[in-house]
LOMINU-479527 format. One line per 2 residues: number of its first residue (from 1); their letters; for each residue y, z, x of N, C-alpha, C. Coordinates in Angstrom, 2 decimals. Atoms other than C-alpha are relative to their C-alpha. Layout:
NUM = A = Y/Z/X/Y/Z/X/Y/Z/X | ... .
***
This chain:
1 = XX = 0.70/-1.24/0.35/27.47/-24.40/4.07/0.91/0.82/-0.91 | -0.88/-0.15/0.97/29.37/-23.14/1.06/-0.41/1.16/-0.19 .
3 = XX = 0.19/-1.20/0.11/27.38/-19.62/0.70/-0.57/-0.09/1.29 | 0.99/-0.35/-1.52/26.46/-17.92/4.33/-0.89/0.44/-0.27 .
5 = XX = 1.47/-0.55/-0.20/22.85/-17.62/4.80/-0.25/1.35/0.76 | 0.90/-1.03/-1.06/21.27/-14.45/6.41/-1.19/-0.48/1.22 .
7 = XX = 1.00/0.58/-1.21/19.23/-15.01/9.38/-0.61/1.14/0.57 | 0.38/-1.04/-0.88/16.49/-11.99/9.91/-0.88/-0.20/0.70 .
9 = XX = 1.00/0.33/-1.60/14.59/-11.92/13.22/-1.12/1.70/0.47 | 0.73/-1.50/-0.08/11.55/-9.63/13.23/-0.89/-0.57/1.08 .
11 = XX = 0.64/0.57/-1.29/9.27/-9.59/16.08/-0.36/1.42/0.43 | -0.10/-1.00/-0.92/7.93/-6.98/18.59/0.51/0.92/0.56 .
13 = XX = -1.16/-0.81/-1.21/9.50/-4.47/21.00/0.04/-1.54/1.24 | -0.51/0.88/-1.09/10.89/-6.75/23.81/-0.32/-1.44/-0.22 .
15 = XX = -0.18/1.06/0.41/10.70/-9.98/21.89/1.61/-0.88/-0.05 | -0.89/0.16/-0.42/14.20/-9.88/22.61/1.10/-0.55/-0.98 .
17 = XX = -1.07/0.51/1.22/15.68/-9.82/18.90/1.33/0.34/0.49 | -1.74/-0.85/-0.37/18.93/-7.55/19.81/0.98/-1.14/0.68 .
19 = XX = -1.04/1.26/-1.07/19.83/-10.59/22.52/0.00/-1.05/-0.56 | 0.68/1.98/0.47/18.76/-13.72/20.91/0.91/0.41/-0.98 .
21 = XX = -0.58/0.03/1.28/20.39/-12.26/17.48/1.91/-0.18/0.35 | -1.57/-0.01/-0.19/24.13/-11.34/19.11/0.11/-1.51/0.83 .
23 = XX = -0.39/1.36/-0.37/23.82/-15.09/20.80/0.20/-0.82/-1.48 | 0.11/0.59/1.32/22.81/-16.59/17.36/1.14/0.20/-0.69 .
25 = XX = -0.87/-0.27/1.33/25.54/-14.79/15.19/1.39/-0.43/0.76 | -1.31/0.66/-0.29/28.44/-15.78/17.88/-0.23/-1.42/0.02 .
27 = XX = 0.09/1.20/0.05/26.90/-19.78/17.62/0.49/-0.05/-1.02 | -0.01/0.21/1.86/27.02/-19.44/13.41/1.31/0.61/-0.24 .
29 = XX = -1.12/-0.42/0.31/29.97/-17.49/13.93/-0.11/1.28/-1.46 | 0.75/-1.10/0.46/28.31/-14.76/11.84/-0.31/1.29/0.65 .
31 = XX = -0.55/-1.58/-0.19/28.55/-11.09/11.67/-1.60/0.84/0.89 | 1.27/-0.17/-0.87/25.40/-9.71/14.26/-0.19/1.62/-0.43 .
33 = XX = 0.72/-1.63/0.22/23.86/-6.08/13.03/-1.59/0.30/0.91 | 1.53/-0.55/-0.49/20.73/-4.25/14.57/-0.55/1.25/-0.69 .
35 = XX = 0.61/-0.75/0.44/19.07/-1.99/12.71/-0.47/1.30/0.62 | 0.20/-1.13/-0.79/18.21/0.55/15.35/1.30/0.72/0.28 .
37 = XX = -1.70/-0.42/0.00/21.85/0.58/16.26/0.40/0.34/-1.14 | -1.05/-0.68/1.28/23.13/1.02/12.67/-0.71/1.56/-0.32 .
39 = XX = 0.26/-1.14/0.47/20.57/3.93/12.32/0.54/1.19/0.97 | -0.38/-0.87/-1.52/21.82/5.49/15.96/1.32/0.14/-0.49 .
41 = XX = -1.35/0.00/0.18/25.53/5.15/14.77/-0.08/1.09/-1.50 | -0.45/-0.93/1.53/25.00/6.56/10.90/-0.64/1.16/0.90 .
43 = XX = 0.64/-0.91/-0.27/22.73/9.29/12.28/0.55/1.21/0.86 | -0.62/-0.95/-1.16/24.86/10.38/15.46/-1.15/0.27/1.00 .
45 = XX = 1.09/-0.29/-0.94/21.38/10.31/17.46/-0.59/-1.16/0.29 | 0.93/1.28/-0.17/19.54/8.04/19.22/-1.71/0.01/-0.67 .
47 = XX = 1.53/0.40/0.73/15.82/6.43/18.06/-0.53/1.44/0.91 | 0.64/-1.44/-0.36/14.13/9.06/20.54/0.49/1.35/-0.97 .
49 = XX = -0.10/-1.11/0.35/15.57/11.85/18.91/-0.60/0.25/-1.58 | 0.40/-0.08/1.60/15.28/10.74/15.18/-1.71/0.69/0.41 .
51 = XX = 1.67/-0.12/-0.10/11.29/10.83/16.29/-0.13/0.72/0.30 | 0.09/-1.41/-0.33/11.51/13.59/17.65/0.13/1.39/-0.83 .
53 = XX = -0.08/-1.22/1.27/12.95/15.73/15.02/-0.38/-0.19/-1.28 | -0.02/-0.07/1.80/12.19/13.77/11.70/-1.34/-0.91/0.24 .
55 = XX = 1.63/1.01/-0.16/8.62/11.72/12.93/0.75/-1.12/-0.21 | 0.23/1.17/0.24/7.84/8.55/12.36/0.28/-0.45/-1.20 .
57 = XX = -0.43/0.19/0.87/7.97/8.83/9.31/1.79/0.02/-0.57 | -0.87/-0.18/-0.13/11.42/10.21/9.26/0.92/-1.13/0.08 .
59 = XX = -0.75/0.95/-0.80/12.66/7.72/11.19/0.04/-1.56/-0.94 | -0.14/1.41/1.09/11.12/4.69/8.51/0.87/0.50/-1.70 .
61 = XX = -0.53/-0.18/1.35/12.83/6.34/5.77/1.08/-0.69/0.32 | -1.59/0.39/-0.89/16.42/5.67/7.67/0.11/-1.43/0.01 .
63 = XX = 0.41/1.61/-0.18/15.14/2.10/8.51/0.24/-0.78/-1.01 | -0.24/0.95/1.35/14.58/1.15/5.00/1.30/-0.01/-0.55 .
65 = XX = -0.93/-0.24/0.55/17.84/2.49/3.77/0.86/-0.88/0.57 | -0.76/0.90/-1.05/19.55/0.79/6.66/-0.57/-1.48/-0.76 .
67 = XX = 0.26/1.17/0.45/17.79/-2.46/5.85/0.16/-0.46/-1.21 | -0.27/0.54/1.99/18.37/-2.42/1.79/1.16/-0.27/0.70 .
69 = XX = -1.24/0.95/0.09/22.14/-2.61/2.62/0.45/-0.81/1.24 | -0.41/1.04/-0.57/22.38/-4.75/5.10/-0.05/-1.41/0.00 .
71 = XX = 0.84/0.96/0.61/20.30/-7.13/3.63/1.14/-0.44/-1.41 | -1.09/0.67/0.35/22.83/-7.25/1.35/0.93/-0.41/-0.14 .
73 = XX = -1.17/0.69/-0.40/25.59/-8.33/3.18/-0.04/-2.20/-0.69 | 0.10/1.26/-0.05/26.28/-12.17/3.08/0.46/-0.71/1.56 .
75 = XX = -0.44/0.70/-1.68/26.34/-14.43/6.36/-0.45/1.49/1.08 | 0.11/-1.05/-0.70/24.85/-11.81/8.84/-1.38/-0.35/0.94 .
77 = XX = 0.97/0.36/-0.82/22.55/-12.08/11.77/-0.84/1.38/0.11 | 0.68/-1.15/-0.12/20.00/-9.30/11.65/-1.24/0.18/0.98 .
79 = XX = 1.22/-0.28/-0.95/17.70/-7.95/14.71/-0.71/1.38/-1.20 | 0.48/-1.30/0.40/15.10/-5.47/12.38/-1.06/0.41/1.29 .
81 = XX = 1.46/-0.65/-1.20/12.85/-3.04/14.69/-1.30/-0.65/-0.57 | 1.28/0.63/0.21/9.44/-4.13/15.10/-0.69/0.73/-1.33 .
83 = XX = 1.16/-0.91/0.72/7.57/-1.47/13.00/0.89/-0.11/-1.75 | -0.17/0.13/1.32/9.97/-2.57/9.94/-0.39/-0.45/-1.09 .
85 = XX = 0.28/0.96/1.21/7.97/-5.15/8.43/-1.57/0.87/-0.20 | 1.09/-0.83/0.89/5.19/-2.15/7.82/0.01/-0.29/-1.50 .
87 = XX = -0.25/-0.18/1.44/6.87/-1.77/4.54/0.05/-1.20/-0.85 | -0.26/1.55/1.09/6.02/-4.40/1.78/1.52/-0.37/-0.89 .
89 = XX = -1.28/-0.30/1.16/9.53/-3.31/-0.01/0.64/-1.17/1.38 | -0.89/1.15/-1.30/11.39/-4.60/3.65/-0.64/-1.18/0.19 .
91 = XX = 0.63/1.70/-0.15/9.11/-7.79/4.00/0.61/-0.37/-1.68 | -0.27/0.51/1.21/9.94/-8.34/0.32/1.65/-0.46/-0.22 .
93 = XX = -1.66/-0.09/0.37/13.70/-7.93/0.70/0.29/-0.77/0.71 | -0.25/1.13/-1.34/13.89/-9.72/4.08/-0.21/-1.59/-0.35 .
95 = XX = 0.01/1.69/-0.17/12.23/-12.96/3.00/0.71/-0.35/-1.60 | -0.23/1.07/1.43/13.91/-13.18/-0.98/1.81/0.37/0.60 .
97 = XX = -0.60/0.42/-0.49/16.99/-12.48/1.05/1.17/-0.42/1.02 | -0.47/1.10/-1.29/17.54/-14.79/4.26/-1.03/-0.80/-0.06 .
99 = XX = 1.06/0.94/-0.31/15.53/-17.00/6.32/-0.63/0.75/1.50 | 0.88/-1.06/-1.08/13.05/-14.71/8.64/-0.28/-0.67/1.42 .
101 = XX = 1.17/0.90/-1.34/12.23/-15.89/12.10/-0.52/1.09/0.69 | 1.00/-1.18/-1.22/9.33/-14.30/13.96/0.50/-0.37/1.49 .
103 = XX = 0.08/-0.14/-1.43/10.25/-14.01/17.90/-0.88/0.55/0.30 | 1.07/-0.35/-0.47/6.89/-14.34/19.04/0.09/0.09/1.52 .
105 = XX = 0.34/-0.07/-1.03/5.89/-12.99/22.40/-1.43/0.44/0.92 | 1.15/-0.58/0.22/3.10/-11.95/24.53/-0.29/1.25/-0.10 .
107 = XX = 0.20/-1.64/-0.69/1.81/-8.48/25.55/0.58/0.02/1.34 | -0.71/-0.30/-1.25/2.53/-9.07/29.08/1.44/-0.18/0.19 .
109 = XX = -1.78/-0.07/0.16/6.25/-9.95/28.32/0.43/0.97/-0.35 | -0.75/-1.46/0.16/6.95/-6.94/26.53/-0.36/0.84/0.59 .
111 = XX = 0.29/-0.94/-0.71/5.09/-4.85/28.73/1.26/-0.46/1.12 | -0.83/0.34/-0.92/7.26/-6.51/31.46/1.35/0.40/-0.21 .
113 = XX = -1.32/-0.42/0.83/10.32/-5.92/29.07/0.61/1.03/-0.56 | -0.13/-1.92/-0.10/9.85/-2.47/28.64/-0.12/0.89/0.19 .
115 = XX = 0.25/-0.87/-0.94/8.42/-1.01/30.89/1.31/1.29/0.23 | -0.70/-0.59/-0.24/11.67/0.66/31.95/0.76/0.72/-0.78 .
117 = XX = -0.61/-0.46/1.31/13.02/1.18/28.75/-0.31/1.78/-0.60 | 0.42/-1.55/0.66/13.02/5.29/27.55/0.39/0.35/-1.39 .
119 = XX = -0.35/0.60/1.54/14.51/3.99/24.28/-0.97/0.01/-0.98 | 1.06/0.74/0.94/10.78/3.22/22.49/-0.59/1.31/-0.02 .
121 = XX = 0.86/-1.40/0.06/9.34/6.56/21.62/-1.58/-0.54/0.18 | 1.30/0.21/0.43/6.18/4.68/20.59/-0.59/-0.05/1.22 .
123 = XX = 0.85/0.45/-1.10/5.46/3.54/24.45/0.35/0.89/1.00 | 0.18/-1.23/-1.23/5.98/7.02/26.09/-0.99/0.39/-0.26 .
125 = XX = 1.08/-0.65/0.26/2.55/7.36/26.14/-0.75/-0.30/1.79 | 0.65/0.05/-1.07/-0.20/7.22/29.63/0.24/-1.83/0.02 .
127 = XX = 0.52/1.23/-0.37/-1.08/3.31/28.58/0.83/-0.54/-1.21 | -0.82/0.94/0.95/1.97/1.30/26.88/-0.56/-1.40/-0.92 .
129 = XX = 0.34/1.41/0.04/-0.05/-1.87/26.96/-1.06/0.18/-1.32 | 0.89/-0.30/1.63/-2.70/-0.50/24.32/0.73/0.20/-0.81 .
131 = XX = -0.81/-0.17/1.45/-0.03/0.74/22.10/0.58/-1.25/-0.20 | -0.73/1.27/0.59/1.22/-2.86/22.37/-0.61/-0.78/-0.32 .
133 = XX = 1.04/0.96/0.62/-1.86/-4.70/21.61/-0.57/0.59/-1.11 | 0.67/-0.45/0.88/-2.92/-2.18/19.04/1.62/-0.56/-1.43 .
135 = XX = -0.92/0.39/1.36/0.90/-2.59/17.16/0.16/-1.39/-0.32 | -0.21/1.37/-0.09/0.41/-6.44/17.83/-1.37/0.00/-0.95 .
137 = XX = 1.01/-0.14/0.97/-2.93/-6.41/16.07/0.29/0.13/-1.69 | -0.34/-0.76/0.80/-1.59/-4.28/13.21/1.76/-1.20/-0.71 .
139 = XX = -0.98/1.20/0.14/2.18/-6.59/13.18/-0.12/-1.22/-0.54 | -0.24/1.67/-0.16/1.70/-9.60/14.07/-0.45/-1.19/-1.32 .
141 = XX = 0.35/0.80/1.83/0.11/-10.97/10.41/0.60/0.00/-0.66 | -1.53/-0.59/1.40/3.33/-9.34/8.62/0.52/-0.89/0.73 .
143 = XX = -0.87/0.68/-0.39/5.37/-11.28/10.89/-0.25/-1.22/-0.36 | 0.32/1.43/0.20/3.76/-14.28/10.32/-0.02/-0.40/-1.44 .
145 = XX = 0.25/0.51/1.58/3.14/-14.01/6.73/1.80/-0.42/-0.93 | -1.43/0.01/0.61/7.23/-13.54/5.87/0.82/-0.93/0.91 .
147 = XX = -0.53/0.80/-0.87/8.17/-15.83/8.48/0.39/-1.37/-0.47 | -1.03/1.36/0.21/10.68/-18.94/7.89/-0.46/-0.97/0.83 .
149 = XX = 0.16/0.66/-1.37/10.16/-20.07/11.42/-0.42/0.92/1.11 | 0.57/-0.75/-1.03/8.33/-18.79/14.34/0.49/-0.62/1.21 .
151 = XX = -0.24/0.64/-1.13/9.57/-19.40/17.84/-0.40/1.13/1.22 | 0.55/-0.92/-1.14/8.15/-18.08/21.05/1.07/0.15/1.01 .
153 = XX = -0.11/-0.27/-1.26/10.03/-16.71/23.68/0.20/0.64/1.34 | 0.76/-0.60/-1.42/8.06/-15.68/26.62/1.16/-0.92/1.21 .
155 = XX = -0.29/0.51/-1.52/9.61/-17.98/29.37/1.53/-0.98/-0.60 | -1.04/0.52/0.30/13.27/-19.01/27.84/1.06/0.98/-0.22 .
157 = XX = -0.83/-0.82/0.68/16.48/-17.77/27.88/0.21/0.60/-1.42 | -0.92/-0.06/1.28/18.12/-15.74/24.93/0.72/-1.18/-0.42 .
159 = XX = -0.70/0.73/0.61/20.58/-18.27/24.65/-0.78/-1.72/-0.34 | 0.89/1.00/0.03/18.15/-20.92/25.05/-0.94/0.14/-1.51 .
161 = XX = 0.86/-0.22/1.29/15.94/-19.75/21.99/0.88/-0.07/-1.10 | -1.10/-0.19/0.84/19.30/-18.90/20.20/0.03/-1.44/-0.79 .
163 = XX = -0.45/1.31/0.18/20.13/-22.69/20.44/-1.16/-0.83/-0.87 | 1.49/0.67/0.45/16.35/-23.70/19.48/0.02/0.36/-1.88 .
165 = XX = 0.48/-0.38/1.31/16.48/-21.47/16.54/1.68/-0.52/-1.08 | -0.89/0.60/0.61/19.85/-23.45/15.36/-0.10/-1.01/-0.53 .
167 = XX = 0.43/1.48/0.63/18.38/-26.65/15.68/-0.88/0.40/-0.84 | 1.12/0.20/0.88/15.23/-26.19/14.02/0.25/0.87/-1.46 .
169 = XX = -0.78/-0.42/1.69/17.23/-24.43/11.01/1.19/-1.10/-0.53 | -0.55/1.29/0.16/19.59/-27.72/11.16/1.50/0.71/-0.32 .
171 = X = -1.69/-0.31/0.04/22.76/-25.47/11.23/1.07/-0.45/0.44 .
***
């Protein structure tokens, strides 16, 4: 492998990029970023708060900025938040360059997966499970359309998917 590839992993809330990605980038021996984290670290605030004080919108401005330069690192394992591949600019940048994998899951996994979580502004609402079938609705076609490789996993370890998504990239 003479130039390091990028490897970005878009997916859901609780599709379980953040874990699967820091297994992946210590297999490849590659540098592991998260996108939520780099905006929580430049920012000095966590995701709740950005949303809180700068919206939704707010909050995708940060995202994109975050994602132009990280995107152009070289060799780097990237978890992006779910709601990144809204933007045609970030689907555009993501797939000309790495190699995208969707971490598909279901509804009842991430409901299961985040339930507890106070991290997700989007699912402090009465009924999480609608906001997760309505952003799965709305998602899940971007993910698929910029997608390298799709791998599901509902019922497998992190490190187990990690390993899956090594072989079937032939690293």
């Amino acid at each position: 492998m003479a130039e390091k590839r990028n490897i970005f992993l878009v997916g859901p809330m609780g599709a379980g990029k953040s874990t699967i990605g820091r297994h992946l980038a210590q297999m490849l021996h590659l540098d592991f970023y998260d996108s939520d984290h780099e905006i929580e670290a430049r920012s000095g605030a966590d995701i709740a708060w950005v949303f809180d004080v700068e919206g939704e919108e707010g909050f995708r401005v940060r995202e994109a900025r975050v994602i132009e330069e990280l995107t152009e690192k070289q060799g780097i394992v990237l978890a992006t938040g779910g709601g990144s591949v809204n933007s045609k600019d970030i689907r555009n940048r993501l797939s000309a360059r790495g190699i995208v994998v969707y971490l598909e899951t279901t509804i009842d996994k991430q409901v299961a997966r985040t339930q507890r979580d106070k991290r997700r502004p989007l699912l402090q609402v009465n009924d999480p499970r609608e906001v997760l079938e309505n952003l799965a609705e709305e998602r899940n076609p971007l993910y698929t359309e910029i997608a390298d490789l799709v791998i599901r996993t509902d019922d497998q370890s992190a490190k187990v998917v990690a390993s899956q998504i090594v072989e079937r990239l032939g690293f």
